[in-house]
SELUMVO-624523 format. One record per residue (C-alpha): residue in three letters; x, y, z; residue number from 1. Coordinates in pm, whole numbers, plus 50000, padded with zeros to 5 digits. Last residue first. Layout:
> r_east_north_up_k
> ALA_X_Y_Z_NUM
...
This chain:
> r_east_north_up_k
> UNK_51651_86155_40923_553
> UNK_51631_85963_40660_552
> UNK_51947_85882_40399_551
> UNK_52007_85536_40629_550
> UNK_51650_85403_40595_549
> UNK_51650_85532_40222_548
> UNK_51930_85280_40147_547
> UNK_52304_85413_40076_546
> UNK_52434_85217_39820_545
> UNK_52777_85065_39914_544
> UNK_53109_85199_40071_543
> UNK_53329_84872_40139_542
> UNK_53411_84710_40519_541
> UNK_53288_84356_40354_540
> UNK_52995_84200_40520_539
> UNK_53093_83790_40545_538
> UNK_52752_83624_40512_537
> UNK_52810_83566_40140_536
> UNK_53133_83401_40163_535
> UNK_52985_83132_40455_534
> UNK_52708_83084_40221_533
> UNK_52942_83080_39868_532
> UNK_53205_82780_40097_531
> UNK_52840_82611_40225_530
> UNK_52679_82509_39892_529
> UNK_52374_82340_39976_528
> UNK_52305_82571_40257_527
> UNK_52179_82413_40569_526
> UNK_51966_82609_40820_525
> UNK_51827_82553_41144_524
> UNK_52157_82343_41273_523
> UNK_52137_82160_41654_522
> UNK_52151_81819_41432_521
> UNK_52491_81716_41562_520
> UNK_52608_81658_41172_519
> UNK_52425_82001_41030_518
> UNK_52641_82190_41325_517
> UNK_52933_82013_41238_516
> UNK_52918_82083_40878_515
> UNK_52810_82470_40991_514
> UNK_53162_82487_41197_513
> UNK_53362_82351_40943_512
> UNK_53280_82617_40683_511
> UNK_53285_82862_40976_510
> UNK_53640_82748_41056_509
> UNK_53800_82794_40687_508
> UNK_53617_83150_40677_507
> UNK_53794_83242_40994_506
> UNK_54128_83130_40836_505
> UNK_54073_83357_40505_504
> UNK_53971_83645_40733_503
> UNK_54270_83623_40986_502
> UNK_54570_83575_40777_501
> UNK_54779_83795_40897_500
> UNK_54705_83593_41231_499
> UNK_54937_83330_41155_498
> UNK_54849_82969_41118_497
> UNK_54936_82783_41426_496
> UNK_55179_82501_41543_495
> UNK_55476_82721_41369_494
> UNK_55687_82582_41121_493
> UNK_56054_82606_41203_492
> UNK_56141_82263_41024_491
> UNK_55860_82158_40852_490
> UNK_55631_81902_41059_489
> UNK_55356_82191_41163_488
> UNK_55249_82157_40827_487
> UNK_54969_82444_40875_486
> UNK_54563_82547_40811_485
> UNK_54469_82207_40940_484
> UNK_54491_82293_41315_483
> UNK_54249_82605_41276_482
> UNK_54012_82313_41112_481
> UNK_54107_82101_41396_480
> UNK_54006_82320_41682_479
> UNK_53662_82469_41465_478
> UNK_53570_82101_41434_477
> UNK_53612_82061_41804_476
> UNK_53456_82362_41909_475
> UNK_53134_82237_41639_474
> UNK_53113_81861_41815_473
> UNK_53121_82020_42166_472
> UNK_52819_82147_42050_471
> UNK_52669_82548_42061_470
> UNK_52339_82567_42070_469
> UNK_52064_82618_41825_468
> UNK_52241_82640_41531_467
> UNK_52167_82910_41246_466
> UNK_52400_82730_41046_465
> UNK_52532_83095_40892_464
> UNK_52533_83310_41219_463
> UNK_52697_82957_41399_462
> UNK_52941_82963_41114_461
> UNK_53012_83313_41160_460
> UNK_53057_83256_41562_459
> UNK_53314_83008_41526_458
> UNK_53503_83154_41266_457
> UNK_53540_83458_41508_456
> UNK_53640_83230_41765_455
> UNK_53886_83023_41665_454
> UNK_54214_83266_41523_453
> UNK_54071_83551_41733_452
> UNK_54175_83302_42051_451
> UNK_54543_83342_41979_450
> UNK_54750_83051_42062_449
> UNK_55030_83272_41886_448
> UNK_55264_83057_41687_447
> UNK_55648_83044_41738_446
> UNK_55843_83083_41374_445
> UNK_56179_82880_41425_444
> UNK_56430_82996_41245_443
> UNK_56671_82688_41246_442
> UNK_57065_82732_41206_441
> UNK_57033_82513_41578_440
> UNK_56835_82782_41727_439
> UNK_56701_83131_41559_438
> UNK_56361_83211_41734_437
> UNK_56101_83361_41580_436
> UNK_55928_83691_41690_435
> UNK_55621_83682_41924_434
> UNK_55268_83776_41952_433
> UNK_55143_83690_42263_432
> UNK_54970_83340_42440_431
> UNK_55237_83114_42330_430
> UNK_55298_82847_42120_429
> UNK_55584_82562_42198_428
> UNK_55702_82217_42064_427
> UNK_56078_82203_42246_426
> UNK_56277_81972_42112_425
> UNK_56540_82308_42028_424
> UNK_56813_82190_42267_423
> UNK_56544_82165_42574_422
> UNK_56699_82474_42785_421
> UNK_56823_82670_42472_420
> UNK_56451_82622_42317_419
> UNK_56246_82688_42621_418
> UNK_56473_82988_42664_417
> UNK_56419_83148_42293_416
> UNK_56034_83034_42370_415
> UNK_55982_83289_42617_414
> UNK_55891_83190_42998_413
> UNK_55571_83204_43256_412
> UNK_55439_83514_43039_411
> UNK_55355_83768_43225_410
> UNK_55559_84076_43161_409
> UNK_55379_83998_42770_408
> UNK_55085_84079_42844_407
> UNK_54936_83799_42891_406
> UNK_54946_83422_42977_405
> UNK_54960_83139_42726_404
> UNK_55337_82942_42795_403
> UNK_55229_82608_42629_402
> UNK_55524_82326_42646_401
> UNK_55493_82024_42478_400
> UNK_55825_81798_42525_399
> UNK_55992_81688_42244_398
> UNK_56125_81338_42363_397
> UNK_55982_81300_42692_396
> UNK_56115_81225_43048_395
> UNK_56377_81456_43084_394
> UNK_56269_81700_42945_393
> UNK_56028_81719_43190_392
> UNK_56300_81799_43481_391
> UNK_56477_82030_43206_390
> UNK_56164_82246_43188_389
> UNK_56100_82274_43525_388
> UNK_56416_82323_43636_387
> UNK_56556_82569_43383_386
> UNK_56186_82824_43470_385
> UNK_55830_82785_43386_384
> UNK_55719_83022_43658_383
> UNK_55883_83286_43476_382
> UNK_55614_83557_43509_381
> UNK_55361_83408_43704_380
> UNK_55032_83513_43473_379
> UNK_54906_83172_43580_378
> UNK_54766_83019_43230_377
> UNK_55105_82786_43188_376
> UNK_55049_82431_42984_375
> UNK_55285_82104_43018_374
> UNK_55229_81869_42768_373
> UNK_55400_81559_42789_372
> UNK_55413_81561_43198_371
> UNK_55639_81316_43402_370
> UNK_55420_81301_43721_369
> UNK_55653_81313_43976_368
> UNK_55957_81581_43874_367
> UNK_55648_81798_43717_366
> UNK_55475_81803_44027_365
> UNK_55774_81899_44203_364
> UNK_55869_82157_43989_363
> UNK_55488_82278_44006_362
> UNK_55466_82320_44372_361
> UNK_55331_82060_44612_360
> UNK_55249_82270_44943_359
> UNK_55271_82062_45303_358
> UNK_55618_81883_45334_357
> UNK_55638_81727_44975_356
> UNK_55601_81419_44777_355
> UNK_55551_81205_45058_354
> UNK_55159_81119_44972_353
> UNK_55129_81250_44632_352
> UNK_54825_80943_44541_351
> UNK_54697_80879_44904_350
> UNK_54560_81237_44868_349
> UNK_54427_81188_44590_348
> UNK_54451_81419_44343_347
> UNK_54171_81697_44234_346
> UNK_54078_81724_43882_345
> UNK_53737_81677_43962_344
> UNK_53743_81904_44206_343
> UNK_53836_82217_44029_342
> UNK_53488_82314_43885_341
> UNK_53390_82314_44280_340
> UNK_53634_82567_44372_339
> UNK_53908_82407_44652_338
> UNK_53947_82655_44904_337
> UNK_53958_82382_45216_336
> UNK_54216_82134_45021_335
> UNK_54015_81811_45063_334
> UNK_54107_81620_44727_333
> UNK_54459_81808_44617_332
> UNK_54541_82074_44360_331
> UNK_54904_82095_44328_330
> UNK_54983_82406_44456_329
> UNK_54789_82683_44708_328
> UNK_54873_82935_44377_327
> UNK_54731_82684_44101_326
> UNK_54888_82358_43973_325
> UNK_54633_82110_43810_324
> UNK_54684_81778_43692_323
> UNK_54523_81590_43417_322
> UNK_54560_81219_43321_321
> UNK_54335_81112_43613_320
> UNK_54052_81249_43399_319
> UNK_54131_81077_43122_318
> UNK_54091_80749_43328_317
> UNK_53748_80882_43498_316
> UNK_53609_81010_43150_315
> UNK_53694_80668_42926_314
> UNK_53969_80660_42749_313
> UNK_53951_80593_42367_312
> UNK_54074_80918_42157_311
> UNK_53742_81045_42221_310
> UNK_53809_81052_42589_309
> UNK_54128_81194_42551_308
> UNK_54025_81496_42374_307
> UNK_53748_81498_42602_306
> UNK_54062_81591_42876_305
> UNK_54216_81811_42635_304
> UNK_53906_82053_42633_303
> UNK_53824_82021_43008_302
> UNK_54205_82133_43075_301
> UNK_54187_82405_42850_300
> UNK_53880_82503_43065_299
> UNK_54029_82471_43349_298
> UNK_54343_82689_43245_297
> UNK_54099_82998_43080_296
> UNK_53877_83007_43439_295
> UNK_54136_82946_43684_294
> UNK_54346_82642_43732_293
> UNK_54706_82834_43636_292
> UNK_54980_82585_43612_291
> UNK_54816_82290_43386_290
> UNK_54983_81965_43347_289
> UNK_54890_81699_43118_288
> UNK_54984_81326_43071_287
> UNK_54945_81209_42715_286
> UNK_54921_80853_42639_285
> UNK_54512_80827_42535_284
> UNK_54614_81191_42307_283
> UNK_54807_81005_42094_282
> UNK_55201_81023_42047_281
> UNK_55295_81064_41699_280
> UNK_55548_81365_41798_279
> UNK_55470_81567_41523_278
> UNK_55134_81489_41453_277
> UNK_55139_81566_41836_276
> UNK_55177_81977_41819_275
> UNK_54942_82013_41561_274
> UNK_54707_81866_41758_273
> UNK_54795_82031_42091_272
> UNK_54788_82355_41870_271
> UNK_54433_82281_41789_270
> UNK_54357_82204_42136_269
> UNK_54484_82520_42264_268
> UNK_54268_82728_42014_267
> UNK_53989_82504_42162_266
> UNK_54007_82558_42529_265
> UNK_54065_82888_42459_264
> UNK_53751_82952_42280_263
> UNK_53573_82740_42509_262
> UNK_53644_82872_42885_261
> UNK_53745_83233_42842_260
> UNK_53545_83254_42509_259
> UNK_53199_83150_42663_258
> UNK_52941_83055_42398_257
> UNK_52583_83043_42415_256
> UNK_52295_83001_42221_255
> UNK_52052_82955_42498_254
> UNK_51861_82628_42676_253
> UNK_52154_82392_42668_252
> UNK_52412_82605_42801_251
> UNK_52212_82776_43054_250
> UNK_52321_82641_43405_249
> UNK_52675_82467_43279_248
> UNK_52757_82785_43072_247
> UNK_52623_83013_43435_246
> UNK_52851_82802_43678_245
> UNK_53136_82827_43442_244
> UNK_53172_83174_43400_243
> UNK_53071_83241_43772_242
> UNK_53267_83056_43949_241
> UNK_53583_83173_43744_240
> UNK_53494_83544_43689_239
> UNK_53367_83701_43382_238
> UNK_53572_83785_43105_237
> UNK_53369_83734_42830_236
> UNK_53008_83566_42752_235
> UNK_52902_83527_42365_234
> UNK_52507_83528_42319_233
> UNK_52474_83439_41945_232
> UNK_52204_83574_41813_231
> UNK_51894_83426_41644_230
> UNK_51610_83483_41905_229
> UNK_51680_83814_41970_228
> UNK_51442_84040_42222_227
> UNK_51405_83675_42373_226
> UNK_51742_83569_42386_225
> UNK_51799_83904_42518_224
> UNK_51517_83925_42747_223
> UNK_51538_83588_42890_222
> UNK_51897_83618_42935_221
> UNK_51982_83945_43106_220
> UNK_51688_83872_43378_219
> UNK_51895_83521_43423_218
> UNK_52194_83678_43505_217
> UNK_52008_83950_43703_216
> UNK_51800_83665_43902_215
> UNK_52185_83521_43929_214
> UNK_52403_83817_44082_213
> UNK_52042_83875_44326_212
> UNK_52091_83520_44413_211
> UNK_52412_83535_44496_210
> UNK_52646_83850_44440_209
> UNK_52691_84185_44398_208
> UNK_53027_84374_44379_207
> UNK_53084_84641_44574_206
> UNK_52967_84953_44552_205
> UNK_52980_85318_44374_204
> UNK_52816_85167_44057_203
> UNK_52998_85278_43695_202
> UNK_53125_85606_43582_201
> UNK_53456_85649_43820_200
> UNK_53537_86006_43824_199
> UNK_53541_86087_44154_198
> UNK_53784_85754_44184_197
> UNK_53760_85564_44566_196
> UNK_53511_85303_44405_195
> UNK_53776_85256_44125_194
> UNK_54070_85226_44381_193
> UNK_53930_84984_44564_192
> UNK_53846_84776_44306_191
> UNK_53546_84562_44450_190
> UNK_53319_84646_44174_189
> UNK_52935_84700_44093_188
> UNK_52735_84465_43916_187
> UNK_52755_84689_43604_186
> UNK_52676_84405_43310_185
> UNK_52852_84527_42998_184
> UNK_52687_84497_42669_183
> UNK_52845_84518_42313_182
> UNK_52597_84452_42047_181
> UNK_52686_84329_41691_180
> UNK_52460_84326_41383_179
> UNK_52503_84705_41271_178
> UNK_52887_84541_41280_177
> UNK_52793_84280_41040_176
> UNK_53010_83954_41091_175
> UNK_53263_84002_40869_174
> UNK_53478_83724_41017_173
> UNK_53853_83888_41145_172
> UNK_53747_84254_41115_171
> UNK_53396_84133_41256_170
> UNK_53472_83955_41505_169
> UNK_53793_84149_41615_168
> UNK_53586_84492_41639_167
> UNK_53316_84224_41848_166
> UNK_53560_84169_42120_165
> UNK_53742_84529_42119_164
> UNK_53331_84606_42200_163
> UNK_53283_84373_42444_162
> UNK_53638_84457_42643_161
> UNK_53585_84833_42628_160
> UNK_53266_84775_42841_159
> UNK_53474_84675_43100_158
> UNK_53477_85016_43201_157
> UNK_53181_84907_43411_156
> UNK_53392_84718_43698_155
> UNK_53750_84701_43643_154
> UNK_53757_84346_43806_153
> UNK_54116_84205_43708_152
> UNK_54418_84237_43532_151
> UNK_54526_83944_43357_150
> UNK_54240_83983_43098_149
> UNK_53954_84155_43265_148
> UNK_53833_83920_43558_147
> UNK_53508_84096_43711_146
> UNK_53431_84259_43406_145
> UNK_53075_84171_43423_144
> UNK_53092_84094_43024_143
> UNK_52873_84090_42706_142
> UNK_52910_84002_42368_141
> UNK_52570_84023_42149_140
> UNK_52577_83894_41815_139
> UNK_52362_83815_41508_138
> UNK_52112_84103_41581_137
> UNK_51875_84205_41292_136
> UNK_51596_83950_41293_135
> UNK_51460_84089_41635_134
> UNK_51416_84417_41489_133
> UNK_51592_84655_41656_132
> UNK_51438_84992_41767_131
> UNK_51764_85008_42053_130
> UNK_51554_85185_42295_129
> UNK_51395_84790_42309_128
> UNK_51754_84694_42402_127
> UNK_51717_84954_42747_126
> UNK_51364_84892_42792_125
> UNK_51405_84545_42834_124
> UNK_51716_84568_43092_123
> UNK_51559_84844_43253_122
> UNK_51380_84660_43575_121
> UNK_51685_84507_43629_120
> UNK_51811_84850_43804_119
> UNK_52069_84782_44091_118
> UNK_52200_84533_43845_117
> UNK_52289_84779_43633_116
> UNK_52272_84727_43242_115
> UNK_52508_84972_42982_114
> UNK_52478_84859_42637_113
> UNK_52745_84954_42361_112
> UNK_52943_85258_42295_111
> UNK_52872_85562_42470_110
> UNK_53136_85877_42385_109
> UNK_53451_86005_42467_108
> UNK_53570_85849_42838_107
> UNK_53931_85935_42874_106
> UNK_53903_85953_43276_105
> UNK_53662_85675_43300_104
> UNK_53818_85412_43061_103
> UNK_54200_85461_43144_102
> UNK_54200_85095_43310_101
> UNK_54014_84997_43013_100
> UNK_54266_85141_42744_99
> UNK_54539_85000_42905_98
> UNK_54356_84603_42909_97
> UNK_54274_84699_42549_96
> UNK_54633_84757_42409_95
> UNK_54658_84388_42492_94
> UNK_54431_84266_42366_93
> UNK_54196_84435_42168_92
> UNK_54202_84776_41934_91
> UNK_54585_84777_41967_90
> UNK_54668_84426_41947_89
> UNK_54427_84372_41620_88
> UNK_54667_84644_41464_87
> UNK_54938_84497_41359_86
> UNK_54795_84147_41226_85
> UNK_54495_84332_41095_84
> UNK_54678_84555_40901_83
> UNK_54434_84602_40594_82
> UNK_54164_84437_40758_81
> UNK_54151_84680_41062_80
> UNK_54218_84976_40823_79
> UNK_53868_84818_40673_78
> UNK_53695_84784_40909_77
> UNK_53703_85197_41081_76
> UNK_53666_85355_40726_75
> UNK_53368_85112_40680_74
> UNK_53305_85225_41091_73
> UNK_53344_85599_41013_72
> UNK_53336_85865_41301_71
> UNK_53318_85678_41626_70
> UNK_53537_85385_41513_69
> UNK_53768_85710_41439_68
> UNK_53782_85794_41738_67
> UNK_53852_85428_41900_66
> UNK_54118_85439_41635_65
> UNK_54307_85745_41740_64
> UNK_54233_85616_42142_63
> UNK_54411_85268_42027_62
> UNK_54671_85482_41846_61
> UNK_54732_85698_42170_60
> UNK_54724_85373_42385_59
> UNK_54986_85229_42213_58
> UNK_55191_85498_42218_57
> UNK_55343_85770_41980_56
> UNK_55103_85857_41772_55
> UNK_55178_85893_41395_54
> UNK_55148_85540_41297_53
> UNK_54731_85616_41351_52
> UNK_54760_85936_41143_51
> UNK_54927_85752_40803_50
> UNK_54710_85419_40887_49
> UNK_54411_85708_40849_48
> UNK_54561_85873_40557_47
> UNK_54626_85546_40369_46
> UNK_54247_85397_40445_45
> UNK_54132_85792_40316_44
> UNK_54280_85726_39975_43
> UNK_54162_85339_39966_42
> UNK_53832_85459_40026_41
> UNK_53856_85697_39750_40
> UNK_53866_86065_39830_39
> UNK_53599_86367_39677_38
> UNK_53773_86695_39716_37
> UNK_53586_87001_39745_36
> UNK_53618_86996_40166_35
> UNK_53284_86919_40316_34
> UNK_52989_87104_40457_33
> UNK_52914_87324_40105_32
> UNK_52674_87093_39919_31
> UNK_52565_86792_40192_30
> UNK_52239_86819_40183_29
> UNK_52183_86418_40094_28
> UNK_52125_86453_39727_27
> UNK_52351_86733_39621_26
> UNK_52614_86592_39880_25
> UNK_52560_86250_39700_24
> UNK_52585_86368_39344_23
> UNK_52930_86510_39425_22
> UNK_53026_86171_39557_21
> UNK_53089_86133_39941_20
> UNK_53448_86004_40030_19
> UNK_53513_86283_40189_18
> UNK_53311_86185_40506_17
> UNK_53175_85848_40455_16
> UNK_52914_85880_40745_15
> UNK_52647_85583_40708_14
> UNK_52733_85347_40998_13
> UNK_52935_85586_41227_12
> UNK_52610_85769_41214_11
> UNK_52666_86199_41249_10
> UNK_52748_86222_40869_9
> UNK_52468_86096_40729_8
> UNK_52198_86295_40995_7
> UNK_52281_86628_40839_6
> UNK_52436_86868_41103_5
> UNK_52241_87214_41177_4
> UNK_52462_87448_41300_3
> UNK_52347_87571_41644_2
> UNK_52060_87828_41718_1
């Protein structure tokens, strides 16, 4: 017969490994199955960070980590806290985007919700196998992979993307990881090479769509929401039609929240408004240009756009403010591929008659429309080259220029040559972590428009306000109250706060999250005191009392 193993140490939730007391291995049968020595938490924190800075690669520390996510999860929280501006690349993005491409062949163990489409009959019994009470999920993240960071539909290994997601959420906001679901939706795939792989573990077909893609979409829905009436149903990386067809569809009926469109939308609006209280230029006289009109670059757009609106233009004027540059161009009224979230911000064609001989590229565009803020979400490496920046230079003072796409091959330029080209005016953030630029005898710091900086805040003051829906008024709160955490106007200072600072800065957003959430009236609860709620909801990776639900077999 095998070794018996006692429950405790096969949960990631309850296993402390040699941190158990003496009195606990008496307790829990534990005499004689670990080493003598009982270790602190800070003891086995330093051995792990010692093992982890041992590997040579990315990828091996991500894979070190995912292992020992599978092992300890207090262990797991709180080496994320500890270094969580070193190591929050690793266990998301961009580490992540490696680590999902690898999925299959250095698959481990289950982690998270698997749901096929070819089998919606399982959805319910597949969270109901989960023997959760429907007061004891705060969270669910789930994906269809189809657009995985900047590198596409990678099918069910996906998966990795929900739960890097909710490792950030919780490192960054405490939210409780015995809380958190990961789900990925397996629609199938249309990577070639995935449906070509013998090892491959997700559908063997291409990707569905239509009205069977919806029914499952709204299958996935009902139940959860229904399974889970208090959770927070965050959608990631899903394609461009879809992302924003199904936030516009269900928005108002389900606690949602899509990061792709909102969350970046909003951690680009706080660095807009950092960004003009030092160029004292309002939002009503800024002229934007996005390169990139996908999912992340429309909704950016959207975001700036009601920006505008609330700074006293109405929708059509704002609108007209906006212009969009994607791979056929500048987006004009009566191009044939034109997506349907993209027609609003369609030109004219009267408007950029004579500009060019068929496609409008983004120099030209740039040459005719004078942009202030000028924002890249293409993955073109260097796409923001000399001529485009000096051609808006040009025109503006201290030009706003937002290069946001990952990894780092694909950012459309670095800040060192926005600030040669531009003579240090430039205002910049980008979409990696990168280090400062000397210019002028000036170090200046450049801030990562890092979506962890919004949305983990975001969700813990939903959790706390209990809302029931998420408000433009709470993404714009979160934007400014991101935005408020620096002086932008001293020399060097970077337009965001840094990410070493993760937990303190999500608590700062919640606070202002559940003030907005009491002002729009969508909040269910509203502490008198909301700096100790916020505090109290935060779970802390430490070892506590081990309840008789968690000693049982």
């Amino acid at each position: 017969m095998p070794m018996h193993t006692p429950p405790v140490l096969l949960d990631p939730l309850t296993n402390r490994g040699t941190a158990f007391t003496a009195e606990e291995r008496e307790r829990l049968d534990l005499v004689g199955r670990l080493p003598d020595a009982e270790l602190t938490l800070d003891q086995q924190a330093l051995r792990a960070y010692e093992q982890v800075q041992r590997e040579p690669t990315d990828l091996a520390k991500f894979i070190s980590l995912d292992q020992l996510h599978d092992r300890n999860e207090v262990l797991y929280y709180r080496l994320l806290s500890d270094h969580l501006a070193e190591l929050l690349p690793i266990v998301y993005d961009p580490t992540v985007g490696a680590a999902i491409e690898r999925y299959s062949h250095d698959y481990r163990r289950p982690r998270g919700v698997f749901l096929s489409i070819d089998r919606p009959q399982d959805v319910r019994r597949s969270f109901e196998a989960l023997r959760l009470h429907r007061d004891e999920v705060d969270l669910v993240v789930v994906t269809d992979a189809e657009e995985i960071l900047g590198i596409g539909d990678w099918g069910v290994q996906g998966v990795q993307i929900s739960v890097g997601k909710l490792a950030a959420y919780t490192a960054a906001a405490g939210l409780h990881p015995a809380r958190c679901l990961p789900v990925v939706l397996d629609v199938g795939t249309d990577n070639e090479n995935l449906l070509n792989d013998p090892l491959y573990l997700g559908l063997r077909h291409s990707r569905v769509r239509g009205k069977r893609y919806d029914a499952f979409i709204e299958t996935y829905l009902e139940t959860v929401s229904e399974l889970y009436p208090n959770a927070l149903l965050h959608f990631e990386d899903f394609g461009p039609g879809n992302a924003r067809r199904i936030l516009e569809t269900y928005g108002d009926r389900y606690r949602m929240f899509n990061d792709d469109m909102q969350g970046t939308g909003a951690i680009t609006l706080a660095a807009a408004l950092s960004a003009l209280k030092i160029t004292r230029v309002p939002f009503r006289e800024q002229r934007l240009v996005v390169f990139g009109a996908g999912t992340a670059g429309v909704g950016i757009a959207d975001q700036l756009r009601d920006a505008m609106v609330r700074d006293g233009l109405d929708s059509a004027e704002a609108t007209r403010r906006v212009w969009l540059v994607d791979k056929q161009g500048l987006l004009v009224a009566g191009m044939p591929d034109l997506r349907d979230y993209q027609a609003p911000y369609a030109r004219p064609t009267e408007e950029v008659k004579g500009w060019a001989d068929g496609e409008i590229d983004l120099l030209t565009t740039v040459r005719h429309v004078y942009p202030t803020i000028l924002i890249g979400t293409s993955t073109t490496p260097g796409a923001f080259d000399m001529d485009v920046v000096t051609a808006m230079a040009e025109h503006v003072e201290r030009p706003v220029i937002f290069p946001l796409s990952n990894p780092t091959e694909k950012i459309e330029a670095r800040p060192a040559d926005l600030m040669a080209w531009t003579d240090g005016k430039v205002l910049t953030a980008t979409g990696i972590p990168l280090d400062p630029v000397e210019h002028g005898g000036v170090r200046h710091v450049i801030g990562q428009a890092n979506n962890a900086l919004l949305y983990p805040g975001l969700g813990l003051g939903t959790v706390v306000s209990g809302a029931k829906r998420m408000t433009a008024g709470m993404l714009l709160a979160a934007a400014e109250a991101v935005a408020g955490q620096v002086d932008a106007r001293a020399p060097g200072a970077p337009l965001l706060p840094p990410v070493a600072n993760l937990r303190a800065s999500s608590a700062t957003v919640a606070v202002a999250v559940v003030q907005a959430a009491v002002e729009d009236k969508v909040a269910t609860r509203r502490p008198d005191d909301l700096v100790q709620a916020v505090q109290d909801a935060m779970w802390q990776p430490v070892y506590g009392p081990l309840s008789e639900k968690e000693e049982s077999p």
